[in-house]
Structure formats: C-alpha cells, structure tokens
C-alpha positions, -999 to +999 in steps of 0.1 A: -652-770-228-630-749-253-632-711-257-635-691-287-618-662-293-628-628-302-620-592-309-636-559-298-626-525-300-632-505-274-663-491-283-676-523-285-664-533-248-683-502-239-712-510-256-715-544-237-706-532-204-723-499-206-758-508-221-763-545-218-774-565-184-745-590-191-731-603-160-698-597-144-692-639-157-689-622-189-682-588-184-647-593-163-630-604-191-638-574-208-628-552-182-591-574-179-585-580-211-549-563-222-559-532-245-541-530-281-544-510-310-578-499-297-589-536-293-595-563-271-590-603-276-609-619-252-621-660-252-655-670-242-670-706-244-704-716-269-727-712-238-710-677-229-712-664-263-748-668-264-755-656-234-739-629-246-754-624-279-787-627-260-781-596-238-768-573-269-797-582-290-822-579-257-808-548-256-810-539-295-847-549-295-856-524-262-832-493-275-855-459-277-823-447-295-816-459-333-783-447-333-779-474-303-798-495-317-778-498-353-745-506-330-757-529-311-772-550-339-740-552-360-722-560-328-750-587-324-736-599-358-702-600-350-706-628-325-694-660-339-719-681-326-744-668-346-727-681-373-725-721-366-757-720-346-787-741-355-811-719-336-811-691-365 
C-alpha cells in the first residue's frame, strides 16, 4: 500500500505525541523523522492517516482547554485524507 506524505512543524509533532493516544505505529515516525526548518516530512498510508486523524479529533472533541482545542482542530484539517475521503 503507498504512503502519503506530509509536513508538520514541530508544534504540531508535539501536539500529536503530547496530547493524543496515538500509538507508537504512528508516533515513531514522528519522533525519527529528520528536523528542518522547524518541520517534519513524514509518510503515512490511508489507513494510518485516519487513524490518525481519529485520535487528534478524539482529542479536539474531549479538550477542557479551547486554546487546545482550536490547534488541534486545524491540525485535524490538515490531514490529507480528510480531503479524498468519502466518510465526510
């Protein structure tokens, strides 16, 4: 199965690793992946992706704190899956 790619800065990679009960399947990557120009390119398949997207927004719904909350929501948004799925 192919991998898509994507890019999150740092604050982003610590969003998902800090406040989300994604896995270490998707959360190694993140903690490997080559830091530059405050960003990370990391690939992750369909499946992965949604998984993914499914703990951030988990985690977006649950957040006591807006401030959290409005991050995680536009990093929801930046997942490309979101974009070609059928299950809007």
């Amino acid at each position: 199965m192919g991998r898509i790619g994507i890019r999150f800065t740092i604050d982003e990679r610590d969003l998902i690793i800090n406040h989300t009960f994604a896995g270490d399947d998707l959360t190694d990557r993140l903690h490997e992946a080559k830091v530059g120009e405050n960003c990370i390119n990391v690939a992750f398949t369909v499946d992965e992706l949604d998984d993914l997207a499914g703990f951030i927004a988990s985690e977006a719904n649950h957040a006591a704190d807006k401030n959290l909350e409005k991050k995680l929501d536009a990093l929801y948004e930046k997942i490309p899956i979101l974009k070609t799925s059928t299950f809007r």
